[in-house]
N, C-alpha and C positions, 0 to 999 in steps of 0.2 A: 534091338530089332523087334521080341518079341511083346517088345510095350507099345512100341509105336504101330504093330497091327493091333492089338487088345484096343488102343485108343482109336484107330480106323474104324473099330468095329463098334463102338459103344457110340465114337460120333456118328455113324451113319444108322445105328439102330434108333436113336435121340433124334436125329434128324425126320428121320421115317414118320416114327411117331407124333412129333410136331407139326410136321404135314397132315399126315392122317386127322391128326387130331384139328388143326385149324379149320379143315374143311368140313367137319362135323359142326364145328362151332359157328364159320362162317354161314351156313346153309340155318341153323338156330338162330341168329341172331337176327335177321330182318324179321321174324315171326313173332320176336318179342318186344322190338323196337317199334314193329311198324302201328301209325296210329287208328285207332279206334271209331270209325265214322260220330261226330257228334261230342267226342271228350275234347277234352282241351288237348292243346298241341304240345304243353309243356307242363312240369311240376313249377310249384309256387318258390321254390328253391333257384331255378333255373328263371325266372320273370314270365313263365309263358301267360299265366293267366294277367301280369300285369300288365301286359300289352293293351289290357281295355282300355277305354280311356274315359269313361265313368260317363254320367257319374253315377258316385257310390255315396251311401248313406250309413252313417253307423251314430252311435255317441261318444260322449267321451267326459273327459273335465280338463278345462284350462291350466298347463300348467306356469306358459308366461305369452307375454303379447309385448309384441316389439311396434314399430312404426308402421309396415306393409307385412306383417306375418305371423303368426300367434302357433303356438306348442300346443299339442292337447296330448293328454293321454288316454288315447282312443280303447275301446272293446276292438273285439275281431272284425274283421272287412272280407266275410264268406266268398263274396265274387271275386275278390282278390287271393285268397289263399291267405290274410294275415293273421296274424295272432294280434293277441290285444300290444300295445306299445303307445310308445309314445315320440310323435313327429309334428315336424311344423312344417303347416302350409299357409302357402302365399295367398296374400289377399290383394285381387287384383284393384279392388277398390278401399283404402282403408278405412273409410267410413263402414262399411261392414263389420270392422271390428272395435269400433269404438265403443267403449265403455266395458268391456269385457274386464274380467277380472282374475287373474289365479284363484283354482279353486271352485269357480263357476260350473254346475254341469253344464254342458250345449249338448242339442243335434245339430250336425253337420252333414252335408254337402259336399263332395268334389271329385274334381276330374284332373289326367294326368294331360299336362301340359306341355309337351317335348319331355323336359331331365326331370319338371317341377311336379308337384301336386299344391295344383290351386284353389282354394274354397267358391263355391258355387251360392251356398248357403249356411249360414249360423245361426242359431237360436238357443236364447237360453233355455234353460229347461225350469 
């Protein structure tokens, strides 16, 4: 008996506290979540800044070219939040990419296209 009040009492002290305590946190938490007139709506982790839909310019160098799409491995894309990497976007015309080569610097061009990123612009460098 005298464990099952010691446990009455520690779950209702634990309980207390957890209340207490959520409503301190709840009342914090919009203050720190809520957004900033003019910043972006999300971190680059989460896609908010990828939401733009470009286009965006950066460089890069070829690292292969397929039929309608080509690899590059780009520098950073600041409007995007990226880091330098390396991706391939679709070329909606492949005359655009003809003659490209592994290896090749280019500036580039593009825009997010529904799931894709599309090239807009190529150029050697």
């Amino acid at each position: 008996m005298r464990t099952l009040i010691i446990a009455s009492t520690l779950g209702a002290a634990l309980l207390l506290q957890a209340c207490s305590g959520g409503e301190e946190g709840a009342a914090e938490a919009p203050s720190e979540a809520a957004p900033v007139a003019g910043a972006p709506s999300a971190t680059p982790a989460t896609g908010g800044a990828a939401q733009a839909t470009g286009p965006f310019s950066t460089t890069g160098q070829i690292a292969a070219v397929e039929a309608d799409a080509v690899s590059i491995n780009h520098q950073p894309v600041a409007e995007l939040g990226w880091p330098a990497m390396t991706m391939t976007f679709q070329a909606p015309d492949p005359s655009m990419i003809q003659g490209l080569q592994a290896g090749a610097p280019v500036r580039f061009s593009f825009s997010k296209q529904g799931d894709q990123y599309v090239l807009t612009e190529v150029r050697p460098q």
